[in-house]
C-alpha positions in Angstrom: 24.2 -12.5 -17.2 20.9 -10.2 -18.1 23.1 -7.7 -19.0 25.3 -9.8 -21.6 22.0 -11.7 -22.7 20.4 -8.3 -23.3 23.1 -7.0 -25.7 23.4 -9.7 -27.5 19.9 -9.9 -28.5 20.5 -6.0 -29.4 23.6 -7.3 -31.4 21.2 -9.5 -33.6 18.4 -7.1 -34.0 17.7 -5.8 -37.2 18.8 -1.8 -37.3 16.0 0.4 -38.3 15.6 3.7 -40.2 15.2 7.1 -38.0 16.3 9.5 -40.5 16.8 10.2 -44.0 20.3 10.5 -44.9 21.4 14.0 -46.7 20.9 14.2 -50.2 19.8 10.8 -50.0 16.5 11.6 -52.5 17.5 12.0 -56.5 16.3 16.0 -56.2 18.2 16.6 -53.4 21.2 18.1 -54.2 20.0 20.1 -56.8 17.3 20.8 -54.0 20.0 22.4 -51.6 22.0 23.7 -54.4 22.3 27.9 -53.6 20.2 30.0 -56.3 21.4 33.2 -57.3 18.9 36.3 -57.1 17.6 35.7 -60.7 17.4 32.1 -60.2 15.6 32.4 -56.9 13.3 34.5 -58.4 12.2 31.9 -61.9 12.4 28.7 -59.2 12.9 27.1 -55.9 12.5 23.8 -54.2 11.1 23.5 -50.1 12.4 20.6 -48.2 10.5 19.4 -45.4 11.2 16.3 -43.3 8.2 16.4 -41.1 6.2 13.0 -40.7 2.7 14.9 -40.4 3.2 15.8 -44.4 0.3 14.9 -46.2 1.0 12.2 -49.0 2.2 14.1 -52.7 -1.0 12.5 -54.2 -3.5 13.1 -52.1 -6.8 13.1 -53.8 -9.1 13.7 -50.7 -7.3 16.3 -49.7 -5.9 15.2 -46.1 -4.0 18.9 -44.7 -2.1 16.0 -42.4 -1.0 12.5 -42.8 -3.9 10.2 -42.3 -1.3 7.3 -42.5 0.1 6.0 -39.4 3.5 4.3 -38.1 6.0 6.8 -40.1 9.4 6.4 -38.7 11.1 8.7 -41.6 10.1 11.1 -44.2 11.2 13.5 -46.7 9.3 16.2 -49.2 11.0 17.8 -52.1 8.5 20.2 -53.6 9.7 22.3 -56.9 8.3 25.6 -58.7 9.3 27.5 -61.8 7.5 30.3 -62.9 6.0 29.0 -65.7 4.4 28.3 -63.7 5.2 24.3 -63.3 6.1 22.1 -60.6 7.0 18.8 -59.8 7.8 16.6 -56.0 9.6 13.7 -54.7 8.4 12.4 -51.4 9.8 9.5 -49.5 8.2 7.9 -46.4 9.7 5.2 -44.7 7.7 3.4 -42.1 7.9 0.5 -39.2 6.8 -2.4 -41.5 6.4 -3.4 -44.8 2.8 -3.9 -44.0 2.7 -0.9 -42.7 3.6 1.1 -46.2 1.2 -1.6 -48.0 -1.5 0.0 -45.8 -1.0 3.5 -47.0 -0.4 2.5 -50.7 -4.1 0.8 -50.3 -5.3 3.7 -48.0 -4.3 5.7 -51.3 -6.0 3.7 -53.5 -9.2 3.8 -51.8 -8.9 7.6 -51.4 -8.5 7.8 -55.0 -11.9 6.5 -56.2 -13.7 7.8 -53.1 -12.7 11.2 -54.0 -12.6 10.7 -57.8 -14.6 13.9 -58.5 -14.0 16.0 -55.4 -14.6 19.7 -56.1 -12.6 22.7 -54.9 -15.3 24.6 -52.6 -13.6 27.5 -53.2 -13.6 27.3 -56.7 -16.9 26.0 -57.4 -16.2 26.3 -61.3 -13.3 23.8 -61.4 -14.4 20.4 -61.2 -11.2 17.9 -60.6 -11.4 14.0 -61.7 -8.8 11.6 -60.4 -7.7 8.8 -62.2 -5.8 5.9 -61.9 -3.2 3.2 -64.0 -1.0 0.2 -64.1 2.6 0.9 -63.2 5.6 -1.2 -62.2 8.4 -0.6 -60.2 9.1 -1.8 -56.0 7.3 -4.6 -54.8 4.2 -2.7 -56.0 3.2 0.7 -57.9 0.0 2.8 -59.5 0.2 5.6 -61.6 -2.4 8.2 -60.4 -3.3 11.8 -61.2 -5.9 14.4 -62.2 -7.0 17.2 -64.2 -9.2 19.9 -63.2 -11.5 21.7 -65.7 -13.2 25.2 -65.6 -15.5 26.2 -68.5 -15.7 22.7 -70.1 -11.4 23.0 -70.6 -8.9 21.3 -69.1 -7.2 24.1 -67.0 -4.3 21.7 -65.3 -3.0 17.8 -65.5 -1.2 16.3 -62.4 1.0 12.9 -63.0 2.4 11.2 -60.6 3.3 7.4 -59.5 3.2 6.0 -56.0 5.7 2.7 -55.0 6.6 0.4 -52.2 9.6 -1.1 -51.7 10.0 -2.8 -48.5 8.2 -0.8 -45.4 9.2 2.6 -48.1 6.8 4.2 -50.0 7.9 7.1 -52.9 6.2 9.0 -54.8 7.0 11.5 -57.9 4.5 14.1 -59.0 4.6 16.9 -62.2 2.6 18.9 -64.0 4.2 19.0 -67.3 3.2 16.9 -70.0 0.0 14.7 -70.5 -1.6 12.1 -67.9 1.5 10.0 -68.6 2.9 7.8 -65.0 5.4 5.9 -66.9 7.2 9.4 -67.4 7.9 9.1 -63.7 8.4 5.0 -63.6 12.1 5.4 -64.1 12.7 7.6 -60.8 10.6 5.3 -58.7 12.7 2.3 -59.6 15.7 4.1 -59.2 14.4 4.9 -55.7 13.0 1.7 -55.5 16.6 0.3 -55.6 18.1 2.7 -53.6 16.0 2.5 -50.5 17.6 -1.6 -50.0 20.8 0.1 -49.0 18.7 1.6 -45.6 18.8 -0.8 -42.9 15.5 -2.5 -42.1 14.0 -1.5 -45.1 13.7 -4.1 -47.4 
């Protein structure tokens, strides 16, 4: 009777995310795609699934997640030799509340480190910043620039969303301080991380 009781409850339980499926992230299969020699040498892509990866945007520079209760992750990273580069990053964790946290974690980090400097770079000064975005059950645009010599030397976009108990973010350095660039992938992502069990 335990037994029949116990799988039962099992039957009714809501299934949860352990992994994320292949090619699941929109960069991905152009991620995996095989580069020729010449190609390999003007760009590349690293895909990393590990849950210790620091968040894309990560203005306090954590080396390791600070966030806790990850169940799933995945890192697409992307360099040309422009040089340029851009990242999608999807983190899936054991609640919704859970992924609220680390969108507010992020938030805080952001104007507590709003004018961290580089130590080893003691000429380049860095200022965060932050704007209204929409897209999940809840988004903020957030980047940088740093500036050496009174110029502006580099500009970082990127947009950070929650859907559910997932968290995405998209990150580039092409263009001006511009989030709603990006808005269009996160709601694409937005949408697409319902069709995970437990998610949303």
């Amino acid at each position: 009777m335990i037994n029949v009781t116990l799988s039962f409850l099992l039957v009714l339980s809501p299934a949860t995310v352990t992994e994320v499926p292949k090619n699941f992230l929109l960069t991905e299969r152009d991620a995996r795609r095989h580069l020729d020699p010449h190609q390999a040498d003007e760009q590349g892509y690293k895909i990393s699934d590990k849950l210790t990866e620091p968040l894309e945007l990560n203005p306090c520079g954590h080396r390791r997640a600070v966030d806790r209760d990850r169940v799933a992750a995945r890192t697409i990273t992307h360099w040309t030799s422009a040089p340029s580069g851009s990242s999608e990053q999807l983190v899936i964790y054991k609640t919704p509340r859970a992924a609220h946290s680390a969108l507010t974690r992020l938030r805080a980090d952001v104007k507590r480190c709003a004018r961290k400097g580089d130590p080893s770079e003691p000429r380049l000064k860095i200022q965060w910043r932050t704007s209204k975005a929409k897209a999940g059950d809840e988004a903020i645009g957030m980047g940088y620039q740093t500036w050496q010599d009174g110029s502006v030397n580099q500009t970082i976009t990127g947009i950070a969303a929650r859907r559910g108990s997932a968290l995405m973010i998209y990150t580039t350095d092409e263009g001006m301080h511009e989030p709603g660039r990006l808005t269009k992938d996160a709601r694409k992502m937005a949408a697409k991380v319902c069709k995970l069990p437990g998610v949303c």
